[in-house]
Structures are given as C-alpha cells and as structure tokens.
N, C-alpha and C positions, 0 to 999 in steps of 0.2 A: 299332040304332046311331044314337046320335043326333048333331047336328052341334056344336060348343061354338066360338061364337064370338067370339073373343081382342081384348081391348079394350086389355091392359097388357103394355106394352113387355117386360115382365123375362117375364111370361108365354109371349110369342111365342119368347124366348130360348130359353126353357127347353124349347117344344116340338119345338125344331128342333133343342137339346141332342144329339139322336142320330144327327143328321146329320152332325154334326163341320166342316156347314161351312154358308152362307147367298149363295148368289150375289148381287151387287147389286138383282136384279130382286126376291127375297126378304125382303134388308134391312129393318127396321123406318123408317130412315131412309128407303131410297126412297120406300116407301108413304109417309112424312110429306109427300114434296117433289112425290107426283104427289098426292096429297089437295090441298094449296095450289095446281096449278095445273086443280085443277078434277075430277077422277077420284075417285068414290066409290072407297075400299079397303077390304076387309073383308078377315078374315085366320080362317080356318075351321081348328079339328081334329078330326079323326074317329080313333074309338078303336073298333079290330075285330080278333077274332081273336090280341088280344094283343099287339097293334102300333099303331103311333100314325103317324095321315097328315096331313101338314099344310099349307097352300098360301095365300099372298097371294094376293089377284085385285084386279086393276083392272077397276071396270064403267063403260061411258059409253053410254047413249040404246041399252038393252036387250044389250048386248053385255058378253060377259064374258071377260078376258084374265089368265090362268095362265101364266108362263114361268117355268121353270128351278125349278119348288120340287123341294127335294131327296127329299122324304119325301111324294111325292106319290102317289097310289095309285087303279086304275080307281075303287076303290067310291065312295071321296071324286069324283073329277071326274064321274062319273055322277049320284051323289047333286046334287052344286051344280049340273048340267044340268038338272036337274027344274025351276030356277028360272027365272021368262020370261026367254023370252030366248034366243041365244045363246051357247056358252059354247067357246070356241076354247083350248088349251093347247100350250104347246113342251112336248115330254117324250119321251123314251126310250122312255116307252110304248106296248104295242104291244097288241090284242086287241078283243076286242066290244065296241065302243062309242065306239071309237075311230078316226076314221077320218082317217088322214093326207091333208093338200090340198097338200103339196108335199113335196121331200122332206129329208133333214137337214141342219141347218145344225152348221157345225164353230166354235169356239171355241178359242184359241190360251190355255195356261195355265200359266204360270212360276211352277215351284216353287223357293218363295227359304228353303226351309229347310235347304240344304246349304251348308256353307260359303264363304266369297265365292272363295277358290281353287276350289275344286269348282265355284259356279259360272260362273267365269271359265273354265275348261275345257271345259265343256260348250258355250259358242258355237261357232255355226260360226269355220269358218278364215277365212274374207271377215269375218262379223262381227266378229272377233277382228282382224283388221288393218287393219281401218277406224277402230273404237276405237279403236289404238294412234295412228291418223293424226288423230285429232281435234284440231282446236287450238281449240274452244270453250271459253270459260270459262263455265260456269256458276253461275251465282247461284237462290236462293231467292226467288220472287215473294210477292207481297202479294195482296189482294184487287182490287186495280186491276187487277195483270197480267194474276190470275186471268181478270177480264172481258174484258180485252182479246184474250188467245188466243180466248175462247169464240165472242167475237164475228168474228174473223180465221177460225177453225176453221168458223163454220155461212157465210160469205161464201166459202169455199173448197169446202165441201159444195157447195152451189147450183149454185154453177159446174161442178162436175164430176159433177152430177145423183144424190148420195146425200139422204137425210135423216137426221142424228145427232137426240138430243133438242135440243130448241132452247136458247140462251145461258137463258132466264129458268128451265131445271132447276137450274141453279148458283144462282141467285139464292134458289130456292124448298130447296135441300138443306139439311139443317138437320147434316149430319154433319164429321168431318173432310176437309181436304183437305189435299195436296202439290202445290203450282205449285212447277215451275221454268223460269227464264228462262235466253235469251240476247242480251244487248242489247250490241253490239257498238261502236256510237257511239252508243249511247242509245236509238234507236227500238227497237222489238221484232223482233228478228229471226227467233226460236223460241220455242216455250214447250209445257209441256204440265201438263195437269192430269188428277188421280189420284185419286180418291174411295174413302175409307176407309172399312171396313165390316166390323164387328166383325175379327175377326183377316183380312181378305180385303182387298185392294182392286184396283180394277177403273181402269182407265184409260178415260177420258173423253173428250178433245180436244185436237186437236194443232194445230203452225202452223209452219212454218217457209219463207222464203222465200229466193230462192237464193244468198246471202250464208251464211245459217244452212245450208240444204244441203251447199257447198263445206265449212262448219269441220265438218262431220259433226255438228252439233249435238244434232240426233233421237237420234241411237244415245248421243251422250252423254250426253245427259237421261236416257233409260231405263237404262243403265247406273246410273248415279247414283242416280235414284229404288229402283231394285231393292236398293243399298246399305242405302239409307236407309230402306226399309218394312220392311227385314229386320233392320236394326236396332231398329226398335222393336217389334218379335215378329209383323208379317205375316208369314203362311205364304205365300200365293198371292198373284202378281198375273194377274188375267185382262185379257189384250190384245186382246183383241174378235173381232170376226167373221174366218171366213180363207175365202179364197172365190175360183175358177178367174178371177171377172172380174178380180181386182187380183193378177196372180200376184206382182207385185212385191213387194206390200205383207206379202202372205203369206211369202215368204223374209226380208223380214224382221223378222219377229215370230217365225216356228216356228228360224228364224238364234239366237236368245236360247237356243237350248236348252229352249222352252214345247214342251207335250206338245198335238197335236190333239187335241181333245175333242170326240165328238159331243153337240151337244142335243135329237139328236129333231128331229121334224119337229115344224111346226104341224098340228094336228087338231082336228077337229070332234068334241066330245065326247056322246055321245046320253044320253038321261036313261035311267036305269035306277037 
C-alpha cells in the first residue's frame, strides 16, 4: 500500500468525491490559506482493500495536525505516523493506534437543503420569536467590513480568553466569502463572516455589540446568510464548536434546528 501524494486541486476533489462532503479544515482552500501563513500542507491518499483514504495535514517544527478528514482511515494515520515526528488527529476513530488525549469535541451543523418554510419550522420557539422581533436591517459587507468584524471578533476573543484563527486567515483565504453587516448610524454594530467551501460552508467570526444585541442582529444575520448559501446550492453550514463552558452560545446555534455532531477526540496516532 503505498501513499500518493496530491499536488492538484481537481485531484484532491476527486479523492474526497466519495465523501460527499469536505469539512473546512479539509478544503483545498484552507490548506492554501494555512500554506501562506506559514504551515507546510501535504495532502496524502491511500488506496487498500478497495477503498480509498484520504486526509489533509498540517505539519509545523515535527508535529503533524489531521482534523476532521472525512475518508480517514487507521492504516493511513498509522502509515503517516511512521514519519518524524508527531502526528496528532480529530477523528471518530477509534482502535490500536490510536490513543485519544481528551475527549470528543461536538460541532453544531445546519442543514440548509430543506426548504426555507421547512427550515423556518425547525427553529426553536425562542429562536423563532426573537427573529420575528428583530428590527435589524441588514446589509451585505465589502472586504473592508470583512476586516473590520475579524479584527472586532479576535479583540473580543482575547478579552474573553478563546483563541479563533487570527484576522490575517481572512487576509491569506484565497476562497469565497459572505460578510454581512449592521451599521445602524454608520459605525459597525454587527457583522459576521462565512467561508465558502465547495458546496459547504463554515462560519467564521462574529461581532456585535449591545446596540446590535438589543436589534437581535446575530440571529438576523444567520438567518439571512442560511437564505442566502442556500440559495446558491450550499448544503451545510457548520456553526462551530458547541461546548458545556458557553451553554448560551450553544442554545443558540443547536436553537437554528443544526444537528450535534461528534468529531472525535484529539489522538495520538502511533506508527504502525
């Protein structure tokens, strides 16, 4: 079984073809945007038993980072453990060789291919009558807003002791985006930005402060964007991490009617 290492874009498409789908951390794009900020990416397929494994990694000063490929497989992360180094992966999976260091992390996941009545039904009753109290207007941002929420969003981070990817992944993403704002007397009051990837896309960074709060801004913006990525043939949008410390934030993201998704733990992968 030997390893075939994916140099072209249509190539990598095609290996993941049987996946039916490519989380952000996947994407051909992300790998472009964490290449530019400094991370070698190599993007491996292993062909066994008449199946096909495939997985993006990021490597940086001996360490090697796997999350979320869909079509990932022990023989494969064993096989790339052989190489110096450590080799760490998020995955579902489970077995020798594999040794989880903490335990699963949940992902919140909106599926926007049912109708927009279907999925207006599916919000919660609080989400659903909070939207209808929205007095936001939204508008469609530029590349200016763009930066401006990223840089409001990681100023917000800090303060409340997370780390998101830093404002200069925006800068370095070479894919689609969707910014929308709310500028209520002109300065920024909300905004959020949404990174598009192949039929997926994944929500990024938010901002609102308590002007934008009170007009229910946030839920309007999601609302809206979930419209709008569905009208141009997105399936999913992945809402990020859902997790016991932010119960808040967790009601509501899983409030949109998104499905909890486990991604596995993080694990220490042994060469074999």
């Amino acid at each position: 079984m030997d390893i075939d290492w994916i140099t072209d874009e249509s190539d990598w498409a095609a290996a993941l073809d049987g996946a039916g789908r490519a989380p952000l951390q996947q994407s051909w794009a992300y790998g472009q945007a964490m290449a530019r900020l400094g991370a070698r990416v190599r993007r491996a397929v292993l062909h066994h038993g008449g199946q096909i494994s495939a997985a993006q990694m990021l490597e940086r000063r001996g360490l090697r980072l796997i999350n979320r490929a869909p079509l990932v497989s022990r023989p494969l992360l064993r096989r790339l453990a052989r190489q110096p180094g450590l080799t760490l992966a998020t995955s579902p999976l489970r077995g020798p060789g594999v040794v989880p260091l903490m335990t699963d992390r949940f992902h919140a996941e909106w599926d926007l291919r049912p109708e927009p009545a279907a999925l207006q039904r599916a919000l919660s009753r609080d989400w659903r009558a909070r939207l209808r109290q929205a007095t936001a207007r939204i508008t469609q941002g530029d590349a200016r807003a763009m930066a401006e929420i990223a840089a409001r969003d990681a100023a917000q981070a800090q303060a409340r002791g997370y780390r998101p990817l830093p404002p200069a992944f925006l800068q370095a993403w070479p894919g689609e985006v969707l910014t929308l704002q709310y500028r209520p007397d002109g300065p920024l009051s909300a905004g959020i930005v949404v990174l598009i990837h192949g039929n997926e896309a994944s929500y990024h960074c938010a901002f609102a402060d308590a002007q934008g709060r009170a007009a229910q801004a946030h839920r309007a913006m999601l609302w809206q964007a979930a419209l709008a990525l569905r009208a141009r043939g997105i399936t999913r949008l992945d809402l990020g991490a859902v997790d016991s410390a932010t119960p808040g934030l967790a009601r509501f993201k899983l409030g949109t009617g998104a499905a909890l998704v486990s991604l596995g733990p993080a694990s220490l992968i042994l060469p074999g």
